[in-house]
N, C-alpha and C positions, 0 to 999 in steps of 0.2 A: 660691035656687040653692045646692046643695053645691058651694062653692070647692075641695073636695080632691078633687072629681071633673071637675073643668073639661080638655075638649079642648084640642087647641090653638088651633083658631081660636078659641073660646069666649076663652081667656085672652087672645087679643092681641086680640079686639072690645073687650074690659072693658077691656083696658089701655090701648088708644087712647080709649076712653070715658072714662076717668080713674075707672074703677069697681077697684073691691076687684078682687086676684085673690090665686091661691092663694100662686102665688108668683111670680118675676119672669117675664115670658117672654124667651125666651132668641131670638137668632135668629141662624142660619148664613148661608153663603156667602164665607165668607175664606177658606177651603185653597185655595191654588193650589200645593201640592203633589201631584205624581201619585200618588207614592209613601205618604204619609200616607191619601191617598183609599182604594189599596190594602189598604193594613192595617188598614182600618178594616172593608172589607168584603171581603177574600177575595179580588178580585179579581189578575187574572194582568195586565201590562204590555199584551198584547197587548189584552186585553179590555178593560183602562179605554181604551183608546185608538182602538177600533171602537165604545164608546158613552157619552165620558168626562164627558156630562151625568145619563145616567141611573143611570150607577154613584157620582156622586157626591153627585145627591138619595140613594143609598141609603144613604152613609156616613151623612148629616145625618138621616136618619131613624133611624139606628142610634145619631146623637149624642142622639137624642130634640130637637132643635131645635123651638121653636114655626112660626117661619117662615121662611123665605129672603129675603134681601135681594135676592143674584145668584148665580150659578158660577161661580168661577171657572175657566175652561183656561188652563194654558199655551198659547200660540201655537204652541208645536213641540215634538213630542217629545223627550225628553230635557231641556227645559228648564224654568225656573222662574218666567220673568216673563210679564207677560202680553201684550208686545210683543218683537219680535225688534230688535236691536242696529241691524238691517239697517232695520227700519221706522221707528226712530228717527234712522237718519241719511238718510232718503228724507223724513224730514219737515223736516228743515234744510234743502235747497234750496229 
């Protein structure tokens, strides 16, 4: 097989095989940033927010990622975590 021509799944089968690859593979799913996801692909606040899983595989494709762990969303617009303050203090009682 030409290693400098390996897909992405190609390189993460070989890498979980413990086979040669070309080079590392890389894998996304950490930005729980809206705003990063945004500028990564164009999109407008409203729009990451009416389909903010498919616009952020698009960023991860645009990062050239091998593969995805997970997405992450924030819980609520405007925010940053992936739990609200409020969900965390509803798990303390």
């Amino acid at each position: 097989m030409n290693r400098s021509a390996m897909t992405h799944r190609k390189r993460l089968e070989a890498a979980f095989a413990l086979q040669p690859v070309d080079r590392p593979p890389a894998l996304g799913g950490w930005i729980a940033a809206p705003a990063k996801v945004m500028a990564l692909t164009g999109a407008t606040e409203n729009e990451y927010w009416a389909k903010p899983v498919p616009i952020s595989i698009a960023a991860y494709r645009w990062l050239g990622v091998d593969g995805l762990v997970d997405v992450n969303v924030p819980s609520e617009r405007g925010g940053y975590g992936l739990v609200t303050e409020a969900q965390i203090a509803a798990r303390a009682l």
